[in-house]
NUDO-978617 format. One record per residue (C-alpha): x, y, z; residue number from 1; residue in one letter; chain. Coordinates in nm, 3 decimals. Example, Ala and Ser with C-alpha at 12.3 -4.5 7.8 and 13.67 -1.06 7.14 Angstrom:
2
PT       px       py       pz  num  residu  chaine
PT    1.230   -0.450    0.780    1       A       A
PT    1.367   -0.106    0.714    2       S       A
This chain:
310
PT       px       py       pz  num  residu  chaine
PT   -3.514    0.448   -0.224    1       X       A
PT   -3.871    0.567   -0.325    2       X       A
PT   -3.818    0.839   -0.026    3       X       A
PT   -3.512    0.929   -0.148    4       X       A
PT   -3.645    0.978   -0.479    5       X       A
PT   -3.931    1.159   -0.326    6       X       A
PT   -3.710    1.417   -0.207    7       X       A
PT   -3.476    1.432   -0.533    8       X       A
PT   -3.801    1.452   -0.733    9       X       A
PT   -3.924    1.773   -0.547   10       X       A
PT   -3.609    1.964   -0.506   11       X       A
PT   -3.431    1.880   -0.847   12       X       A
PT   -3.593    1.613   -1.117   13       X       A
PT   -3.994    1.823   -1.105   14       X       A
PT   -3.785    2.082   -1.293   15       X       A
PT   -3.586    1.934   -1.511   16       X       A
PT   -3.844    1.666   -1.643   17       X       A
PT   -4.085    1.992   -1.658   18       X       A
PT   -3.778    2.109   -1.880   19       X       A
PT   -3.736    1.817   -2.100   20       X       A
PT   -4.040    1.737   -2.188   21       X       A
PT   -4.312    2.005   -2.057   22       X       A
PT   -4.701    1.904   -2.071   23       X       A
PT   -4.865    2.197   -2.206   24       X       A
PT   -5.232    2.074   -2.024   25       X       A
PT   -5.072    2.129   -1.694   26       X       A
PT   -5.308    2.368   -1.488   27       X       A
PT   -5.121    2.584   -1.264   28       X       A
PT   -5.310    2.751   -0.966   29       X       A
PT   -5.196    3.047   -0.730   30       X       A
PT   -4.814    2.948   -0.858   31       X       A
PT   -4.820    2.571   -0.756   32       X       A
PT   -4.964    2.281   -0.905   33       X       A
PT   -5.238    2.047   -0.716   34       X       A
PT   -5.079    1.732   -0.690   35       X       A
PT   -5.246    1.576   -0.342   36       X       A
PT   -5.133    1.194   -0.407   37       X       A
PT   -4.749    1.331   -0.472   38       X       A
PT   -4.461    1.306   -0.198   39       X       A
PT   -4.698    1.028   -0.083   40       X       A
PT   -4.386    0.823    0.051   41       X       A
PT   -4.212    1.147    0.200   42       X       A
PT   -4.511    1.172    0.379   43       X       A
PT   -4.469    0.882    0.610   44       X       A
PT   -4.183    1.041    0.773   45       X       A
PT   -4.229    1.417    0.763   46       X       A
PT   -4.467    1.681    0.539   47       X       A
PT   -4.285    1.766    0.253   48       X       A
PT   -4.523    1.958   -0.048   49       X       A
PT   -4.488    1.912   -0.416   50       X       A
PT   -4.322    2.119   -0.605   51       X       A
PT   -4.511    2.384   -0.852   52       X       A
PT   -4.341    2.187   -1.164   53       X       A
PT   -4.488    1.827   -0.980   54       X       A
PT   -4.704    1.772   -1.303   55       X       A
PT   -4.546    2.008   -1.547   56       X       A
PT   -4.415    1.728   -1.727   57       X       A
PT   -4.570    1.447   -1.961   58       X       A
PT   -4.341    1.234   -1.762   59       X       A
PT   -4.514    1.186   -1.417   60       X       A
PT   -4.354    1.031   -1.123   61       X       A
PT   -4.475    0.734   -1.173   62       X       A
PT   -4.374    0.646   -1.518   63       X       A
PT   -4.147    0.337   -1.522   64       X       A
PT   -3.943    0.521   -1.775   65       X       A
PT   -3.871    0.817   -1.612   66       X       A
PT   -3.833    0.598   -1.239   67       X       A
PT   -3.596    0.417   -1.440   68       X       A
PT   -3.362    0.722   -1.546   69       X       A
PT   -3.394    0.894   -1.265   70       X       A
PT   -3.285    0.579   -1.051   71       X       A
PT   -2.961    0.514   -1.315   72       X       A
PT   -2.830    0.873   -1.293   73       X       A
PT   -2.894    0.893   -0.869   74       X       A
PT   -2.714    0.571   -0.837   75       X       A
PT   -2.426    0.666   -1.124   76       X       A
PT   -2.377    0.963   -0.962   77       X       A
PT   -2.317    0.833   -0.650   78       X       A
PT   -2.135    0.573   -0.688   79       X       A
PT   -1.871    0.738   -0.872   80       X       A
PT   -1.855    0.991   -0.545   81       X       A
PT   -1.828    0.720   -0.290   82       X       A
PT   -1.535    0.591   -0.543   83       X       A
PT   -1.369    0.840   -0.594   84       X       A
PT   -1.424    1.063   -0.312   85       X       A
PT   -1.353    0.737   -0.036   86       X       A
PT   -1.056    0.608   -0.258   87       X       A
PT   -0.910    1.005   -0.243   88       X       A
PT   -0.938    0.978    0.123   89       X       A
PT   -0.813    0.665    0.235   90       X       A
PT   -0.506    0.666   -0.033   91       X       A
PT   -0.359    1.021    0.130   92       X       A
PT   -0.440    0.842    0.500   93       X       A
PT   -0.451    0.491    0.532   94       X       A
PT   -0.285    0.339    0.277   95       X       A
PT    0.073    0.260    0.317   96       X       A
PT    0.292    0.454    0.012   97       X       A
PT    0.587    0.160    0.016   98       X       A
PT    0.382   -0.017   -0.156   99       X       A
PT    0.408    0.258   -0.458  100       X       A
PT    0.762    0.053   -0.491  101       X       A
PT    0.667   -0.271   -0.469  102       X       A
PT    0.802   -0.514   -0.758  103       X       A
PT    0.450   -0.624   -0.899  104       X       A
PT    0.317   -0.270   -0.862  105       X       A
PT    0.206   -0.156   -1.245  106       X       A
PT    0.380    0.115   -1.403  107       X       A
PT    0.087    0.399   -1.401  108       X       A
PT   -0.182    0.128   -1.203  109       X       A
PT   -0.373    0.389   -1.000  110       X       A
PT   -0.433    0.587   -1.309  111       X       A
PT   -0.514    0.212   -1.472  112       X       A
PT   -0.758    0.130   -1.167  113       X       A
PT   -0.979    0.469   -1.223  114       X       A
PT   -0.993    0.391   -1.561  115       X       A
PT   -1.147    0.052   -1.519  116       X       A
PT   -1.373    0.178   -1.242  117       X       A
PT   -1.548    0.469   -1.399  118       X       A
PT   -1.580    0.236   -1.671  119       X       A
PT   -1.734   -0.025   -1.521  120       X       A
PT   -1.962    0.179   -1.304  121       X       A
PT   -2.226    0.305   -1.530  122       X       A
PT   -2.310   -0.128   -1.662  123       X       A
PT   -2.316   -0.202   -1.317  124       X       A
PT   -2.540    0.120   -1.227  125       X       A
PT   -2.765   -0.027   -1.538  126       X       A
PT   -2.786   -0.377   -1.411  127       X       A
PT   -2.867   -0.283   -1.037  128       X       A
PT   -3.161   -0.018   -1.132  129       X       A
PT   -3.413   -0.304   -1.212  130       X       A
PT   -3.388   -0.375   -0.837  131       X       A
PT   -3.435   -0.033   -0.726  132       X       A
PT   -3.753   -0.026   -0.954  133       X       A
PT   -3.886   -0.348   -0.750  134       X       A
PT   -3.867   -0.146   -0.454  135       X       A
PT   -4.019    0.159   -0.464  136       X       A
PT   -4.330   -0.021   -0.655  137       X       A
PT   -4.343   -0.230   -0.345  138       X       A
PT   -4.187   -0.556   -0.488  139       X       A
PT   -3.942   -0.581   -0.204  140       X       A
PT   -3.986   -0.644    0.184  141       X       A
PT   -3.853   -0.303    0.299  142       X       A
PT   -4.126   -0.150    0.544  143       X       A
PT   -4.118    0.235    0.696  144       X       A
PT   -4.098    0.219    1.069  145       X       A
PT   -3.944   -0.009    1.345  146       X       A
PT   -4.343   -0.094    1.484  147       X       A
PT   -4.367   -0.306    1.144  148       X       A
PT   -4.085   -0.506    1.233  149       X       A
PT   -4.189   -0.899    1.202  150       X       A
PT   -4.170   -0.953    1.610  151       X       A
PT   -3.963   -0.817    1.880  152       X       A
PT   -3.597   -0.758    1.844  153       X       A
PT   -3.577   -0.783    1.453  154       X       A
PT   -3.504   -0.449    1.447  155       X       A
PT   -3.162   -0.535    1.602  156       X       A
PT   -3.113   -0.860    1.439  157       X       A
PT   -3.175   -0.748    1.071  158       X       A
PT   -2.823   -0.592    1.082  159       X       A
PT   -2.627   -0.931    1.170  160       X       A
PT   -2.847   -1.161    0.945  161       X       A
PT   -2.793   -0.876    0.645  162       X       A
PT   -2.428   -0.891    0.703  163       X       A
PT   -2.439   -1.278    0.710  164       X       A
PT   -2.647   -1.321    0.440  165       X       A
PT   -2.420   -1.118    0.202  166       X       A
PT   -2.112   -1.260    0.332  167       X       A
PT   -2.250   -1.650    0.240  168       X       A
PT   -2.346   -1.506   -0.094  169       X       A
PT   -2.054   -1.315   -0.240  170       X       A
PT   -1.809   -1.591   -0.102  171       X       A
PT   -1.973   -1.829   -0.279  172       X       A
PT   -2.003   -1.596   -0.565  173       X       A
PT   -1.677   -1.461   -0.554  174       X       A
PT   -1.528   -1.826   -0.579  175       X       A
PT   -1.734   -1.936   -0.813  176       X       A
PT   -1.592   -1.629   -1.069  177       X       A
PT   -1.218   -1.862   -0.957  178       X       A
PT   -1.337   -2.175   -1.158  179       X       A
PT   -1.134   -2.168   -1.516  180       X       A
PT   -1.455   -2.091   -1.753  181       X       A
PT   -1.524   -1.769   -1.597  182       X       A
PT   -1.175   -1.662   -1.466  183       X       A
PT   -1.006   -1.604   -1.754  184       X       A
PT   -1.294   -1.356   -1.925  185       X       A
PT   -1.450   -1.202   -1.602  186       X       A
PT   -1.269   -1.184   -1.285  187       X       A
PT   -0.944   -1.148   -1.389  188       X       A
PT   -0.957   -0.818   -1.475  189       X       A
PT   -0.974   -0.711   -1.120  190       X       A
PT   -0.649   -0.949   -0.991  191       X       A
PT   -0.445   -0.764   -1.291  192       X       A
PT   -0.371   -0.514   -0.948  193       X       A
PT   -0.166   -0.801   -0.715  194       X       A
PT   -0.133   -0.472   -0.533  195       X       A
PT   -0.434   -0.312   -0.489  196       X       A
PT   -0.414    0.051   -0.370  197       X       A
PT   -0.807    0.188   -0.309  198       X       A
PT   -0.911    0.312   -0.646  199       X       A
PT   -0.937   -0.082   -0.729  200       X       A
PT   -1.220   -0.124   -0.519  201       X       A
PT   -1.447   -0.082   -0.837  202       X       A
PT   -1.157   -0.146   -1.079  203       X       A
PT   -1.403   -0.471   -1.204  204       X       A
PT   -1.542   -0.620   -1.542  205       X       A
PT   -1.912   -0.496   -1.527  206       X       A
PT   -2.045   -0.806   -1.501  207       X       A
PT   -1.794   -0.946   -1.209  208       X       A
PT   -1.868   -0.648   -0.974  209       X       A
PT   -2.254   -0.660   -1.001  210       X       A
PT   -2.292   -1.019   -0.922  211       X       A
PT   -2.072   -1.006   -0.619  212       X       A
PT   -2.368   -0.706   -0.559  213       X       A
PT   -2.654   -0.949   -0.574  214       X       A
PT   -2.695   -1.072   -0.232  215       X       A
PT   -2.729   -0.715   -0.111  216       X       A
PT   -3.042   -0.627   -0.358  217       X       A
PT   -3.163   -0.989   -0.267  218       X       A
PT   -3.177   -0.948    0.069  219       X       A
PT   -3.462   -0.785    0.099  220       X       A
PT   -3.660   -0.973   -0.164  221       X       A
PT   -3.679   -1.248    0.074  222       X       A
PT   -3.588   -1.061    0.444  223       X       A
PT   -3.774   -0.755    0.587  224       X       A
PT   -3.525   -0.440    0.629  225       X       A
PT   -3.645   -0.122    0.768  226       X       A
PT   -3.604    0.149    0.490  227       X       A
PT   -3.345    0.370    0.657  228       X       A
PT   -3.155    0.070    0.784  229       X       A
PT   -3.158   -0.055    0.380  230       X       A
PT   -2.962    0.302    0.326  231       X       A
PT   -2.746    0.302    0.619  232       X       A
PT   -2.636   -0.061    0.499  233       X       A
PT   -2.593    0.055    0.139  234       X       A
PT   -2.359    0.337    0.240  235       X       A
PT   -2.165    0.083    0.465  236       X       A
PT   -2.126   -0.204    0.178  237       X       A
PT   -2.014    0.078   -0.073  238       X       A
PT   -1.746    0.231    0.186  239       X       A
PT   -1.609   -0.129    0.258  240       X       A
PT   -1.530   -0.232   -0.079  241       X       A
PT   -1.317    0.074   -0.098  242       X       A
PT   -1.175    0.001    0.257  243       X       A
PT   -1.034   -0.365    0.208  244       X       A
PT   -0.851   -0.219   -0.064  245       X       A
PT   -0.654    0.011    0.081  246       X       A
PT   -0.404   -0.257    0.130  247       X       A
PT   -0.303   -0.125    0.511  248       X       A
PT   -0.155   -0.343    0.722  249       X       A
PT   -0.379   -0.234    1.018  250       X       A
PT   -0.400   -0.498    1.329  251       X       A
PT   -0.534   -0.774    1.173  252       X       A
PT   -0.829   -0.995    1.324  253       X       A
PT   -0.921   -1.322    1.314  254       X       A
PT   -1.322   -1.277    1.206  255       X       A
PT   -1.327   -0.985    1.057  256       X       A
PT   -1.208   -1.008    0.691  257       X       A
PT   -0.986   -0.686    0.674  258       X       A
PT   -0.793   -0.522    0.452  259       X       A
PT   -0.486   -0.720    0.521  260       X       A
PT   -0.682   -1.089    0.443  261       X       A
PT   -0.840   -0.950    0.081  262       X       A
PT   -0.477   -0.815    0.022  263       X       A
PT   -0.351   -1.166    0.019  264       X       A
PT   -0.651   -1.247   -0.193  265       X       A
PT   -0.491   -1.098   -0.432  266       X       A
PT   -0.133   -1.167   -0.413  267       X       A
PT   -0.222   -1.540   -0.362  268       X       A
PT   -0.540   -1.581   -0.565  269       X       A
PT   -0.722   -1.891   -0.390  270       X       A
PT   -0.750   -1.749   -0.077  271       X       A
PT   -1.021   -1.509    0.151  272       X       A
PT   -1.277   -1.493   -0.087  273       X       A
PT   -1.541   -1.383    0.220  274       X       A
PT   -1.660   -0.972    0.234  275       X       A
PT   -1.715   -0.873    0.580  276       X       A
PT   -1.603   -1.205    0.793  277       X       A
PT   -1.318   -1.528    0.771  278       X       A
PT   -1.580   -1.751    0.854  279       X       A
PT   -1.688   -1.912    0.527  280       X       A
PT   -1.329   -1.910    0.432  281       X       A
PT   -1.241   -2.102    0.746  282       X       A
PT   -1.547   -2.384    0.699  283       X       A
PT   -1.429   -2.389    0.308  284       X       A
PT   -1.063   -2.453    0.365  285       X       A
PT   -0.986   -2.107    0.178  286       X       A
PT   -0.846   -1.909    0.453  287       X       A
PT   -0.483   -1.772    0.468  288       X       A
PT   -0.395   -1.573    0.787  289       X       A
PT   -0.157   -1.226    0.695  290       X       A
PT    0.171   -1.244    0.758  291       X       A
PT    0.261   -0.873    0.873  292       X       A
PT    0.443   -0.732    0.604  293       X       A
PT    0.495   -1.030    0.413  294       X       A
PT    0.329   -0.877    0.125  295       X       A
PT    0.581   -0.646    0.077  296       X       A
PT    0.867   -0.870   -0.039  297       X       A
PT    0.963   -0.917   -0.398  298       X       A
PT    0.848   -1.277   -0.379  299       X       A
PT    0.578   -1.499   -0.235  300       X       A
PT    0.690   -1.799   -0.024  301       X       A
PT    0.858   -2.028   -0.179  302       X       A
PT    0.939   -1.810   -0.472  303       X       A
PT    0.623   -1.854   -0.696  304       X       A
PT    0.227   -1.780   -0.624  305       X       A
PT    0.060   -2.009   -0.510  306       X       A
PT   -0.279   -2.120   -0.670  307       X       A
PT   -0.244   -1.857   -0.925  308       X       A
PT   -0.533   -1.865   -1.249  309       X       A
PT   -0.343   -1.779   -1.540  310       X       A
């Protein structure tokens, strides 16, 4: 992130923070401003100068302040066009229209699900930026190139530990936000769509989609991740939470946790409460194989739902 905001700083946020709130001690020299310790993380990778507006600003780069807004509106921003944009996609190509008729499909629900999601996106944005600010001041174990990697091979292995890691942690989470004190006020916001079509991938109380978050920004507070890895894996997460809601009845598998198992998460409520995998499902008695198109009759077997929190 502290790359990324490298770049963002010298192409876009130099000017506008020179805009906002201009420092009218700033020395310009033959056009551009000397600034040698700038860009110092774009650096690493590739020689990128500062921009003639780098200390134009009473807000330098390295206020908290201004790290802190810059960091909301970057992830705000794109967030909402990973949610909207990915949800737009998949609903005019993967997901399966029937269910636009099905009997516990809401009466105006997609326009219902963006509602709650670009509502709920700009708390969550809030309560995830403290983590970003831990990492670009160095708080975090992200490190720049594969040669720092702890010992041979990690560079490999950090992908399937990240993806276990998170999947232990937002089961756990994720059934935890089940138990009857929490349900009621916090989670069940999101199963008001039995029928989720991809627009409710962020269709969550604040507070209910950033803690199923929290394994990803703790991962690596405790495990090294190479920096462009961390991205590659933060694009990834944010595209699968829009994917296992498309509700498509794609082949189904028996590890990976598709969009077919979360789909009967929330038809049946007590079930596949795991992100990527069925595993902690399986090992917590909480898995329910799909059943084709099962989903798309009137009624749940045996005529009622079962497990369902009220």
């Amino acid at each position: 992130m502290d790359i990324f905001l490298d770049v963002l700083d010298t192409f876009i946020l130099d000017r506008c923070y020179a805009f906002l709130s201009p420092d009218p001690t700033a020395i310009l020299k033959d056009g551009s401003l000397t600034a040698p310790e700038l860009n110092r993380h774009v650096k690493v990778y590739y020689p990128l100068q500062p921009s003639k507006w780098a200390e134009a600003s009473l807000w330098k780069r390295d206020d908290l302040s201004r790290q802190a807004l810059s960091l909301y509106l970057i992830t705000w921003l794109f967030a909402m066009i990973m949610y909207l944009l990915g949800s737009l996609v998949l609903y005019h190509t993967l997901f399966d229209k029937r269910l636009l008729r099905h009997p516990r499909f809401l009466a105006n629900q997609i326009k219902l699900e963006i509602n709650q999601g670009i509502s709920a996106i700009p708390t969550i944005t809030l309560l995830t930026v403290p983590f970003f600010i831990a990492e670009i001041r160095g708080w975090s174990k992200l490190y720049d190139f594969t040669s720092q990697s702890p010992f041979w091979g990690y560079t490999l292995l950090q992908y399937p530990l990240f993806i276990c890691f998170t999947d232990s942690g937002i089961y756990w989470i994720h059934r935890g936000l089940h138990h009857p004190l929490v349900y009621r006020w916090l989670h069940k916001p999101h199963h008001k769509w039995a029928v989720p079509t991809p627009f409710a991938s962020y269709a969550f109380h604040p507070l209910d989609g950033w803690s199923q978050s929290l394994p990803y920004h703790i991962f690596p507070m405790i495990f090294p991740l190479q920096k462009v890895a961390y991205l590659g894996l933060f694009v990834f997460v944010t595209m699968w939470t829009v994917l296992i809601h498309d509700a498509e009845y794609l082949p189904t598998s028996e590890i990976i946790n598709g969009a077919s198992c979360h789909t009967m998460h929330h038809l049946y409520f007590n079930y596949n409460y795991g992100q990527f995998t069925t595993a902690w499902d399986r090992l917590g008695g909480t898995y329910r194989k799909p059943k084709g198109d099962a989903f798309m009759e009137a009624k749940p077997e045996h005529g009622k739902i079962e497990g369902k929190c009220d």
